[in-house]
C-alpha positions in Angstrom: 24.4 43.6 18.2 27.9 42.3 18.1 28.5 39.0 15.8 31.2 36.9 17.2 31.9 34.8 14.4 35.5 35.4 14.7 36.0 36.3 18.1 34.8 33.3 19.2 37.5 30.8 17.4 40.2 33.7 17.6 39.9 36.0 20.3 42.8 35.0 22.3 44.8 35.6 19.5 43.5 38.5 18.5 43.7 40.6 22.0 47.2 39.6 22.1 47.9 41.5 19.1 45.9 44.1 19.7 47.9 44.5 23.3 50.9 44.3 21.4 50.2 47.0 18.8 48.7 49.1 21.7 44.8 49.1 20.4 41.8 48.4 23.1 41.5 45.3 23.8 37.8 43.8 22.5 35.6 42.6 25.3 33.6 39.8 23.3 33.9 37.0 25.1 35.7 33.5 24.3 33.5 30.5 24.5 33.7 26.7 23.5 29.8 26.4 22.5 29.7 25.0 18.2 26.6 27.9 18.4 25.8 30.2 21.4 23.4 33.2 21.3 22.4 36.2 24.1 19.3 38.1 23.3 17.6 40.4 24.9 14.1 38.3 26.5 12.1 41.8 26.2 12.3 42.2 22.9 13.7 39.1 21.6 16.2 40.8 19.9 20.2 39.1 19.3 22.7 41.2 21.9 25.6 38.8 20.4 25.6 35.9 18.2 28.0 32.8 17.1 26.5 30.6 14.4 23.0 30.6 15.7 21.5 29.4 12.9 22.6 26.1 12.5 20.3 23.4 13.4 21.8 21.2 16.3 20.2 18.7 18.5 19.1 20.1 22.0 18.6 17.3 24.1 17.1 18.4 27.5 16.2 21.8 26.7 13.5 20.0 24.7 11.8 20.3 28.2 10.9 24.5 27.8 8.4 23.5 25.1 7.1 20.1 26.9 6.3 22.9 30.2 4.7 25.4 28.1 2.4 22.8 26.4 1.8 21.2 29.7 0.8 24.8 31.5 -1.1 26.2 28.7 -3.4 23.0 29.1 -5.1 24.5 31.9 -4.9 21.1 34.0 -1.8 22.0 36.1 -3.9 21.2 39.4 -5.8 18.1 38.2 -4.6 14.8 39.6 -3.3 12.7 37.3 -3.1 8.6 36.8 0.5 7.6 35.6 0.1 5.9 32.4 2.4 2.5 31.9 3.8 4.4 28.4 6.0 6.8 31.2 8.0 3.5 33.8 11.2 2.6 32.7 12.2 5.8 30.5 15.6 5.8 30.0 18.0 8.6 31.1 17.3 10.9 34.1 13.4 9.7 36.3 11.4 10.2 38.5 10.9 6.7 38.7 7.2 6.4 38.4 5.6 4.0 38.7 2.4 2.8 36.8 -1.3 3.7 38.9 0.0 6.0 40.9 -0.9 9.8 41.0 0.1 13.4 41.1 -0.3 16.3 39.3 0.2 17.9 36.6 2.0 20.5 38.2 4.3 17.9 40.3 5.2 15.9 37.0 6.5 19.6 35.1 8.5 20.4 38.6 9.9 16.8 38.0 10.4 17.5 34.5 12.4 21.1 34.9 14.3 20.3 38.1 15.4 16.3 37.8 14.9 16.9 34.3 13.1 13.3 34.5 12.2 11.6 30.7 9.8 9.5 32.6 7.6 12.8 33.7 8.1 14.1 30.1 6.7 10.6 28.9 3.8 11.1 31.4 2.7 14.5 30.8 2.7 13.5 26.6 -0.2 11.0 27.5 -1.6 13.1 29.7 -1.9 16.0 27.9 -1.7 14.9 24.3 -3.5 11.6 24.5 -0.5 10.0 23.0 3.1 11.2 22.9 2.8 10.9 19.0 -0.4 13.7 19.5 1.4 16.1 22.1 4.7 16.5 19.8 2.3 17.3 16.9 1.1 20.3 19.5 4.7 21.1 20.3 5.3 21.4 16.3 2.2 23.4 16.4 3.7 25.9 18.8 6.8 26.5 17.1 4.6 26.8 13.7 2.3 29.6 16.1 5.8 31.0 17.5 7.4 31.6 14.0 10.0 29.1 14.1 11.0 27.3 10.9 14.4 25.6 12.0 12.7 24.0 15.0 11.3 20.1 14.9 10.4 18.2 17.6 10.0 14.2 17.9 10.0 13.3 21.3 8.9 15.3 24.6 12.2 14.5 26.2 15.2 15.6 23.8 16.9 11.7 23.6 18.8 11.9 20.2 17.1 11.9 16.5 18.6 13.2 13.4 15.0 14.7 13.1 14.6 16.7 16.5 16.9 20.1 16.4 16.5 23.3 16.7 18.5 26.5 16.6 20.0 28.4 19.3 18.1 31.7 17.8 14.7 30.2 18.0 15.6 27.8 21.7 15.9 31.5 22.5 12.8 32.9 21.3 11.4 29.4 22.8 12.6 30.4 26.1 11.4 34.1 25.8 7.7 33.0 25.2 8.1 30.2 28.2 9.1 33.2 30.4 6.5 35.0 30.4 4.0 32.8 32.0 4.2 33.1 35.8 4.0 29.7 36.6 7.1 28.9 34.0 9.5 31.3 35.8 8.3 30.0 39.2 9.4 26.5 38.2 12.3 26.8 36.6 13.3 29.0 39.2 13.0 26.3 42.0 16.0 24.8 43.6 14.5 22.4 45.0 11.3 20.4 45.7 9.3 17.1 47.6 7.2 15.2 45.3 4.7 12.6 46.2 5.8 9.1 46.1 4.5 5.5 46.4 7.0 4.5 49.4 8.3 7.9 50.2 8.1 11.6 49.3 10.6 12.1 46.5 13.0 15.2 47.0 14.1 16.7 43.8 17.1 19.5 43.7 17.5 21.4 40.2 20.2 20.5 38.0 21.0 23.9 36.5 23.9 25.2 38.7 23.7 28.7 36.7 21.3 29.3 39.7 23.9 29.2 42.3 27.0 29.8 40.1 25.4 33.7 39.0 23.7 36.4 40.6 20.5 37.6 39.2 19.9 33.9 37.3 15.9 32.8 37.4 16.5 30.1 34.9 16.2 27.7 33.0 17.3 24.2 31.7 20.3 21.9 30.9 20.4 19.5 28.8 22.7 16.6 27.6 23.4 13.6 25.3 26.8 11.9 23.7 25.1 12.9 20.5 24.4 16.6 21.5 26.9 17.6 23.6 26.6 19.8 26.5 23.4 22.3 26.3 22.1 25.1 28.4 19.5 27.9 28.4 19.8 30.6 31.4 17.9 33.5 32.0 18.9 36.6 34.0 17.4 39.9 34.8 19.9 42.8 36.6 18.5 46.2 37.0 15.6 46.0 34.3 18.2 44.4 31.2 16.7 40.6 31.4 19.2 38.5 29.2 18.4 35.1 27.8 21.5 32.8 26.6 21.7 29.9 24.9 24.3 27.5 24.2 24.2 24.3 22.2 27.1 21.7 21.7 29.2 23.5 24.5 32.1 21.6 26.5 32.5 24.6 29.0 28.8 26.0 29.3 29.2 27.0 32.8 31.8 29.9 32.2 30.5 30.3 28.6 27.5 31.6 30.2 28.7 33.1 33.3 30.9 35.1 30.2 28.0 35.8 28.2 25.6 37.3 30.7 29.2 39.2 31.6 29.0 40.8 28.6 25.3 41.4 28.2 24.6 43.3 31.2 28.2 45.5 30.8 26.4 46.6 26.9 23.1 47.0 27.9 21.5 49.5 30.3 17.5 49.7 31.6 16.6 53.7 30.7 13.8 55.0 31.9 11.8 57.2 29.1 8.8 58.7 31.1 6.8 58.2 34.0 3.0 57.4 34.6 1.5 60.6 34.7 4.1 63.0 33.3 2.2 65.8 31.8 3.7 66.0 27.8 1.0 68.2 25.8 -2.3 69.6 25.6 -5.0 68.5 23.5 -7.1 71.2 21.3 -11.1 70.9 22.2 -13.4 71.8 19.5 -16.9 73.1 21.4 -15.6 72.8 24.7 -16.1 75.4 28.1 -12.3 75.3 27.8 -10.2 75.4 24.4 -7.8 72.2 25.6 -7.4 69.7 28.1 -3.7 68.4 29.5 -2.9 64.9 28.4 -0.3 63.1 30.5 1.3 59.7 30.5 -0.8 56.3 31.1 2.3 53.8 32.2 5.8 53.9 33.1 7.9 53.8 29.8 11.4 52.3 30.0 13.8 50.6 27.4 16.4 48.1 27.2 19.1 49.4 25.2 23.0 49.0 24.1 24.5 51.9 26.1 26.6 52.9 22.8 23.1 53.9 21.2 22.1 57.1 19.5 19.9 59.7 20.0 16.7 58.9 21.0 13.6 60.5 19.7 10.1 60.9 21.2 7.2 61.7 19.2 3.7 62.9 20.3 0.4 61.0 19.0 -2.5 63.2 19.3 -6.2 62.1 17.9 -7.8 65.1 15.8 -10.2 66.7 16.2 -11.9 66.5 19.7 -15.0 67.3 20.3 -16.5 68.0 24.1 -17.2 66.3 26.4 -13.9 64.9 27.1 -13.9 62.8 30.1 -11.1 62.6 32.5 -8.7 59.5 31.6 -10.1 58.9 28.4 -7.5 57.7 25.9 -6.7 60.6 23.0 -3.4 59.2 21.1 0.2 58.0 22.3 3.7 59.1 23.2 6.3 57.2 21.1 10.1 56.7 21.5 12.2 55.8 18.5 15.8 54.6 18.0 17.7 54.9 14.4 13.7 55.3 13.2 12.6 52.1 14.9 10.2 52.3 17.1 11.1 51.1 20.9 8.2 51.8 23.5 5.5 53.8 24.1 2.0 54.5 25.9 -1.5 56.2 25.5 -2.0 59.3 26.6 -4.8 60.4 28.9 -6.9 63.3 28.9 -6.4 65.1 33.1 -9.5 66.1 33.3 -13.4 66.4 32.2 -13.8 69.5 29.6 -17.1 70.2 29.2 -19.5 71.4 26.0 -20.3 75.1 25.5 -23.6 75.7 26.2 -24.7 77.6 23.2 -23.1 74.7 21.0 -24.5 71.8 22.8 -28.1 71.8 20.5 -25.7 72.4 17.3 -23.3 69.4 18.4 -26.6 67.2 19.4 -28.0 67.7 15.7 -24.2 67.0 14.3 -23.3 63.8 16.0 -27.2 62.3 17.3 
């Protein structure tokens, strides 16, 4: 990970000098965001950083936790009555209007793609009961998720000194969002029809990143005078799957575009084993044979910074074994490590059935029955 304190405010500056005195130039990138941040969505961890800590209003983005909350309430498909608290929001709408109905699932495809404050409204009352109830369960989510610089007030993101969060944990926000199905399908959307009173309602999303990058699945813009320009994009290339965030950014467009740049030209997808790679032999104790073959049970791949280390791999092995050993039973784990971290791994899986030896079998019977 690369902080770019510095770079950020300076880099111009900077690579002219280097030039100059005939050093490489750095590639960090130059971006206008007040705090920016690129992790890594597999693993959540930071890829590059600029003040990502500080706690800054995120306007529209707001809408990542309203989905989730929304989709984890199983209702998606129920039909839904349009409560009076959701007409006449102000900023971007659907335009409800009061008695009429659609789903669950219609109002969060409202919500991502117009990014409509009415629908955000309207799924709070749904959901929650009150608005006042369903931000307490999107407090209680961060709370769950581990986020301590994160408050929410409103379902929406219309400005309050006391709804922020940080572009670290909008990250990690976004990282848990994407791994519900139905999430990445929505966001992903460019466009949809919507059931209206007078007429079907065509909605187109507002995140250009979708268009304006290859390889972009998501996620959500945001923006108030009091904010500032926000934006949240996900990306996946060849098995690196980037998430970036910035907050308070005049030129979030190419910040991003220079972010995920950067991300996928550090990072590389390396596979580590395959499903069924043979990798050791498990003693038997009692067994027709003295050891069984123990191979792979999934693929094993890792998402790393191509200027990485060595990589070791370490063999698990549960000891002793008594026969029978059935074929595909689970006997330990291979495990990868990086600078002594652990970075993947899978069990391993006994290849085939050993049998007991049939003079021990009475002796094992007494033992283990």
């Amino acid at each position: 990970m690369r902080n770019f304190g510095v770079f950020f405010q300076k880099a111009a500056i900077f690579s002219l000098c280097l030039f100059l005195f005939g050093f490489p130039i750095s590639s960090a990138p130059v971006i206008s965001a007040k705090s920016a941040i690129l992790i890594n969505a597999d693993t959540g961890e930071a890829v590059a950083e600029y003040n990502a800590d500080e706690k800054l209003g995120m306007a529209s983005t707001t809408k990542i936790m309203t989905a989730v909350i929304a989709i984890e309430s199983g209702k998606l498909d129920e039909k839904c009555i349009i409560p009076k608290e959701a007409i006449g929001v102000e900023g971007s709408s659907l335009y409800l209007q009061s008695g009429e109905s659609m789903t669950l699932r219609e109002l969060v495809t409202g919500l991502m793609l117009r990014s409509a404050n009415d629908a955000a409204e309207a799924i709070a009352v749904i959901v929650g009961g009150s608005v006042d109830n369903f931000v307490a369960m999107m407090n209680e989510k961060a709370t769950e998720l581990g986020l301590y610089n994160t408050h929410f007030c409103n379902p929406h993101g219309l400005s309050s000194d006391e709804h922020y969060t940080t572009a670290r944990e909008l990250a990690l926000i976004t990282a848990y969002a994407l791994k519900n199905e139905t999430f990445c399908e929505i966001c992903s959307t460019q466009s949809a029809t919507l059931p209206g009173v007078e007429a079907p309602r065509y909605v187109a999303n507002h995140n250009k990143m979708l268009k304006l990058y290859d390889d972009v699945y998501g996620v959500k813009t945001g923006f108030t005078k009091a904010t500032g320009r926000c934006l949240v994009t996900a990306a996946k290339r060849d098995g690196v799957n980037l998430i970036a965030v910035t907050l308070n950014a005049p030129d979030d467009w190419n910040d991003h575009r220079s972010l995920l740049d950067y991300g996928f030209a550090e990072l590389e997808c390396v596979s580590l084993a395959k499903a069924g790679d043979q990798v050791a032999a498990l003693p038997i104790l009692g067994g027709d044979k003295d050891s069984v073959t123990v191979y792979v049970k999934e693929d094993i791949s890792a998402c790393l910074n191509k200027s990485r280390g060595s990589i070791v791999e370490r063999i698990e092995l549960n000891r002793p074994k008594f026969a029978p050993v059935y074929a595909g039973e689970e006997v330990g784990r291979i495990v990868y490590l990086l600078d002594g971290k652990e970075i993947a791994s899978s069990p391993l899986c006994t290849a085939k059935f050993v049998g007991a030896r049939s003079q021990n079998k009475t002796f094992l019977e007494k033992i283990f029955n």
